[in-house]
N, C-alpha and C positions, 0 to 999 in steps of 0.2 A: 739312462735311456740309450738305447743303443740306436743308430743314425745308417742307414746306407742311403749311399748314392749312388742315384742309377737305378731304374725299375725294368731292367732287361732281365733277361732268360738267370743269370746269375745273379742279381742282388734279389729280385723275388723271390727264387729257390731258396738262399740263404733265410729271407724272414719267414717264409711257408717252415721251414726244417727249426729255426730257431723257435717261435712260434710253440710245437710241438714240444719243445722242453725246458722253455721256459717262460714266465709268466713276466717276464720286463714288458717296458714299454719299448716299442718299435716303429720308427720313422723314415719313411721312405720318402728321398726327394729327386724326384724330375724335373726337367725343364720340358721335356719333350711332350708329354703326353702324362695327366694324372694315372689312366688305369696300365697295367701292363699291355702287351699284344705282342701277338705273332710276327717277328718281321718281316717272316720268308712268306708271308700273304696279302703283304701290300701291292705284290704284281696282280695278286686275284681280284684286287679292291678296284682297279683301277681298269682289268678286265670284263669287270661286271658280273663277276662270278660269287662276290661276297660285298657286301658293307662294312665300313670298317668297323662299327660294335661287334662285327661277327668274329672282327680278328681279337679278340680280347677271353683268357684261358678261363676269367672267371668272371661271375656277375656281381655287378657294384656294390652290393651287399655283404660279399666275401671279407670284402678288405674289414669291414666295421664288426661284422661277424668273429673275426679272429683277432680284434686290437690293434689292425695293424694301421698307423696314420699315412698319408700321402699327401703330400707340399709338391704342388708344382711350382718349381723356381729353380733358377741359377743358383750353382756354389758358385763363390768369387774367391774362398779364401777359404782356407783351414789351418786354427790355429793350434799347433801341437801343445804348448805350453798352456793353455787355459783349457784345453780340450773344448774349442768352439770350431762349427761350420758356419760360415759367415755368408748369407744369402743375398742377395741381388736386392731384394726389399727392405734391407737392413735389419733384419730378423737373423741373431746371433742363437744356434741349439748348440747347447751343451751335451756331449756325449760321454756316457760310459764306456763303450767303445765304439768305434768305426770301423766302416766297410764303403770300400772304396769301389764300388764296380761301376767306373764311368760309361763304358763301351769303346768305341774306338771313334776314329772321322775320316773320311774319305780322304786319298791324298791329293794334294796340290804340287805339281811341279815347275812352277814358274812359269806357265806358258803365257804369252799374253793374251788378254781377252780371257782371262780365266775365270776373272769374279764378275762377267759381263751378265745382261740380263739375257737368260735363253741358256745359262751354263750350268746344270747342275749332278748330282751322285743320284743316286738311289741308296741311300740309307736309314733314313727318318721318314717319320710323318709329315715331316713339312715339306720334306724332297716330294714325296708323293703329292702334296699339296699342291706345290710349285711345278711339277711338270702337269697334272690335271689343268690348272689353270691357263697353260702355254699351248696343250695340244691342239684347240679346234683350228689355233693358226700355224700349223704343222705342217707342212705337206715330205719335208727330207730332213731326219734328222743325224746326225753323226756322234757313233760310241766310240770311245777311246777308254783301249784295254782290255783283255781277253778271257775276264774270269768270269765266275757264277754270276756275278751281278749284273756283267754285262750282257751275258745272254737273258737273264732276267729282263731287263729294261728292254733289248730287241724283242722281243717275245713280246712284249708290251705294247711299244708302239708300233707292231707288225698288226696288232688286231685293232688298232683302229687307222688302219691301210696307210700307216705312214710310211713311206720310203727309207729305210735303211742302210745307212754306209756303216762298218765297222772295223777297225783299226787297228791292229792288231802286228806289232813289234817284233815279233816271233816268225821263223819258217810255216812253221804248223800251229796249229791252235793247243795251247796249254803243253806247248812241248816242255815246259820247265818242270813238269808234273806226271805226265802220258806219254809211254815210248812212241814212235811214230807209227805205230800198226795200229792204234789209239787214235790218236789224231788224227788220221787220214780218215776213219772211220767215221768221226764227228765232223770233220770237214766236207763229205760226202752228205752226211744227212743236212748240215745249213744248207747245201745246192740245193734241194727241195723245196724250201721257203721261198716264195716268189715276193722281192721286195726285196729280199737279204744281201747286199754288197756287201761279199767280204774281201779285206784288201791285207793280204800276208806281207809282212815282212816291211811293214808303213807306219813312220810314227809322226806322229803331230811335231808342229813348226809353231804354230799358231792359231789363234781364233781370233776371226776377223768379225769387226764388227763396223757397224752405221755411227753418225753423228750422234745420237741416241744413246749408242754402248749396247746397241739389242743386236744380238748375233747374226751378221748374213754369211758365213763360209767358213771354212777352215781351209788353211795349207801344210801340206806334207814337208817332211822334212828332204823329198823327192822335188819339189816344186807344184806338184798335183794342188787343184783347188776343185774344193768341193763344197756346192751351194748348200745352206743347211739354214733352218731356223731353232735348230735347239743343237748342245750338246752334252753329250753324256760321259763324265767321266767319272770311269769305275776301275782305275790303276791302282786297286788295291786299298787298305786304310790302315790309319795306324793309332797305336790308342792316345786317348781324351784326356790327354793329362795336362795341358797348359793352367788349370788352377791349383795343383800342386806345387808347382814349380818354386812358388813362396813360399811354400810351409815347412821346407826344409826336411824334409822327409825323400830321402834317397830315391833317385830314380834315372833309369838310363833312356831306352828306349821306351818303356814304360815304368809303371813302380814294381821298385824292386823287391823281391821278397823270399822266405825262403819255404823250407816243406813244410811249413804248418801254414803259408799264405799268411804271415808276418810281414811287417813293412818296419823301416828300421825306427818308428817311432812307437812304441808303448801304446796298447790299444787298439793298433789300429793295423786294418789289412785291408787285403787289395784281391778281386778277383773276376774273372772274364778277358776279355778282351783289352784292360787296361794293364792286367797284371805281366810281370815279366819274374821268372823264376833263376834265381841264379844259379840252382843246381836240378837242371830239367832232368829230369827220366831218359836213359840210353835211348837213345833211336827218336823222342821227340824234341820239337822243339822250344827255345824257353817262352816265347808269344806264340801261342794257339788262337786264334780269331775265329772258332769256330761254338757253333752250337752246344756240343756234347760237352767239351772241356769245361766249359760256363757252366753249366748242370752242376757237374761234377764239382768241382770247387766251391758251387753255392753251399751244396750237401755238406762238403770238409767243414766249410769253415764254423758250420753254426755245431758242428758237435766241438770245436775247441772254443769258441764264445761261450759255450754254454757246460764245459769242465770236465770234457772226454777228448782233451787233444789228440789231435789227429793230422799224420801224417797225407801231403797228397799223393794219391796213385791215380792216374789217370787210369792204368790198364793199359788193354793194346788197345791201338788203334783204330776209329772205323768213320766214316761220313756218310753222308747221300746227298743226292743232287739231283737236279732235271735238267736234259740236255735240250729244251723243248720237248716232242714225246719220249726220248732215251731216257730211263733212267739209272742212275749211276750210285753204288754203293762202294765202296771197302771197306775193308774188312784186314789188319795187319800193315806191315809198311812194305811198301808195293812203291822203288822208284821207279824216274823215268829211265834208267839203265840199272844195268844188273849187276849187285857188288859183287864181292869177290868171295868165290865159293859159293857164287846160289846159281841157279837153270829155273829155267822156265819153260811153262804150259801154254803155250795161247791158243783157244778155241773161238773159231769165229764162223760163224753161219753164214754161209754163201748166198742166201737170198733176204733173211731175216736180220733187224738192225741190231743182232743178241750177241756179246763178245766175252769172254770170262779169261784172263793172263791171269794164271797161277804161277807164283813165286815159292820155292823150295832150297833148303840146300844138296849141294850134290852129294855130300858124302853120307851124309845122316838123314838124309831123304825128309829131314821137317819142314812139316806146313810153316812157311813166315807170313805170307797172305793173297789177298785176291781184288783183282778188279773188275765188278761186274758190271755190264751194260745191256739194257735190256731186259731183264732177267732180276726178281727180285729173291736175293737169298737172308735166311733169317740170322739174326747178329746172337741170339742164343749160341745158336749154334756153333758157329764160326767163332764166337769168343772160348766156347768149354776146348773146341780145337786147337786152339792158339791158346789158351793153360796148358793140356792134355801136352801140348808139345806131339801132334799126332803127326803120322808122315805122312804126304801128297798123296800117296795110296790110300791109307785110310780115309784120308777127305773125298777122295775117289767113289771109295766103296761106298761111303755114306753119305753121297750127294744130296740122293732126294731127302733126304731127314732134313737136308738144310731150305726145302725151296717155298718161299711166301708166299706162292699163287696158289687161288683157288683151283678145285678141283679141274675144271673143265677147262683151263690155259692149256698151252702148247708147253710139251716138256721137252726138254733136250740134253736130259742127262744122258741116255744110254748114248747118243752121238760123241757124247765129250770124253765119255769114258772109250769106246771102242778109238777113238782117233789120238789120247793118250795111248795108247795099246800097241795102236801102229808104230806112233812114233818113239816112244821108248823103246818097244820090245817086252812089254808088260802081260801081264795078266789079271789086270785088273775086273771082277767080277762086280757088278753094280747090284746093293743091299734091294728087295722090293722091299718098301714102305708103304702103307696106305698114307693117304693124305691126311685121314682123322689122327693116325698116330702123331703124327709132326706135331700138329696141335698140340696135342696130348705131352708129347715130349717136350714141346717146347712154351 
């Protein structure tokens, strides 16, 4: 029997893909939730835009349709040497091989008042559980930390009018990620949200609480106090491995593994967000916490379970995101400063919240990648570019082929291209495309 753990975006791909070619049995165990689900639509659950059966990719009949079992429970223990996962209910499975894809966990950094009642992430379904249950006695709440999750949860409790402070350790928001022509840009559109405190360059001290342990405030590591009855910490997460840690199976920051997503015990591998690669791919890194790498690895690993070993390639690079209304893709590696031997394009609309920072080398004029905001471009496309190894020109010329919106959006390639033009000194001439073609091509 083959065993994974973990029914996110990666151990489901993996049994969906293994499944397809081969007829074992397969076992899937959560603690969190029996069926799969979306997690980036737990903000939609909570905004009244979906129920949560609607965040789920398949109907409950999928799973039984394809053989595939589901245990909701804790792993407590995995034992390398009898080949047993050892469950919370005292239910010992024996696997033929394993797959480790736990996910990751919000981090904790000591603060006091951390595990108070009123303190939690946005990660789970229970998260979402727990802050539902906390909101009607909400009126200010405080996020600490500056990433996707954090604007996710603002975003959240901005539409059921609760008062926002958020906190944020950095000059600029996501400057560790987004040059500051970026940031300023997104720091410009949170002023619009009426509700939104945001507080640059502030990190938490503490979280103060009542005789109770139920959150009334926080203080700055500035002295500042700020009234709150929840808070939101979303500094980031790291992976889910504290029940490995007995079973003797190598592990650093997460488990460790190599290009076939091997873990150094016989049978058994690791992959998503708990996995750490010890020989990552030039340019990324070896813990990916992201969507697409999960996929991706789910896919790898069930063709070497099942006797087509296979190497992992991620590919290049790409994500997406929502900045509230901005949305945000890349597309290549696109840092927040420019190494050495590349230039850059940045195109930014003077009235519209649309920005696109092309990254190139100087000498060999190649596409490396792009940051768009505002503005949806297709990842076909931009991926055959970044194989093709095409130069900044060429992505120039063949813009529209690359653009996601329907027909009747607002286009603003020929602006990008005539203001590339200006400022090189170029000649760059923009391909016409029909809209139906893109489709078609892509």
């Amino acid at each position: 029997m083959i065993v994974i753990i973990g029914n996110g975006i990666s151990g489901v791909t993996a049994a969906r893909n293994i499944r397809k070619r081969s007829d074992e049995p397969i076992t899937i165990i959560s603690a969190e939730s029996k069926y799969f689900f979306s997690r980036t639509a737990l903000m939609y659950v909570y905004m009244g835009h979906m129920k949560f059966e609607h965040t789920q990719p398949y109907e409950p009949h999928f799973w039984t349709k394809n053989r595939i079992e589901l245990l909701q429970d804790f792993v407590e223990h995995v034992d390398t040497s009898s080949n047993e996962v050892h469950l919370r209910n005292g239910v010992r499975l024996t696997y033929s091989q394993l797959i480790i894809a736990s996910g990751s966990k919000p981090n904790k950094f000591g603060w006091p008042g951390q595990d108070a009642d009123g303190v939690s992430g946005l990660y789970s379904k229970q998260d979402l559980e727990y802050i539902e249950e906390r909101s009607p006695n909400m009126k200010t709440a405080v996020i600490v930390g500056g990433g996707l999750i954090g604007i996710e949860l603002a975003e959240m409790l901005l539409s059921r009018n609760i008062e926002v402070h958020f906190l944020i350790r950095e000059e600029y928001f996501f400057n560790g990620l987004f040059p500051t022509h970026t940031s300023e840009m997104l720091m410009k559109h949170f002023e619009k949200h009426h509700g939104l405190h945001m507080h640059y360059s502030t990190e938490l001290e503490e979280i103060q609480t009542n005789n109770e342990n139920k959150v009334t405030g926080v203080k700055t590591k500035t002295g500042k106090q700020i009234e709150c009855q929840f808070v939101g910490l979303t500094v980031g997460v790291t992976p889910n491995i504290e029940f490995i840690k007995s079973s003797g199976i190598e592990i650093n920051r997460g488990v460790l593994v190599n290009e076939f997503l091997e873990t150094s015990a016989k049978g058994v591998y690791a992959i998503g967000d708990c996995a750490e690669l010890k020989s990552p791919t030039p340019g990324r890194r070896p813990i990916e916490q992201v969507w697409y790498p999960g996929k991706f690895m789910g896919e790898t690993v069930a063709k070497t379970i099942t006797g087509e070993p296979t190497k992992y390639n991620p590919g290049h690079w790409f994500n997406s995101a929502k900045f509230f209304e901005i949305e945000y893709q890349t597309y290549g590696m696109v840092h927040n400063e420019l190494q050495d031997g590349q230039d850059e394009f940045v195109y930014q609309h003077t009235e519209d919240e649309v920005l696109l920072h092309f990254v190139f080398e100087k000498e060999s004029r190649k596409f490396v990648g792009v940051n768009n905001f505002g503005i949806r471009l297709r990842h076909p496309v931009f991926n055959d570019w970044l194989l093709k190894e095409s130069t900044i020109e060429d992505v120039l010329t063949n813009l529209r082929s690359a653009n996601f919106d329907p027909e009747f959006y607002k286009k603003y390639e020929q602006e990008v291209v005539e203001r590339f033009n200006t400022k090189f000194g170029a000649k760059v001439q923009l391909e016409k495309t029909k809209w139906w073609k893109q489709l078609i091509n892509s």
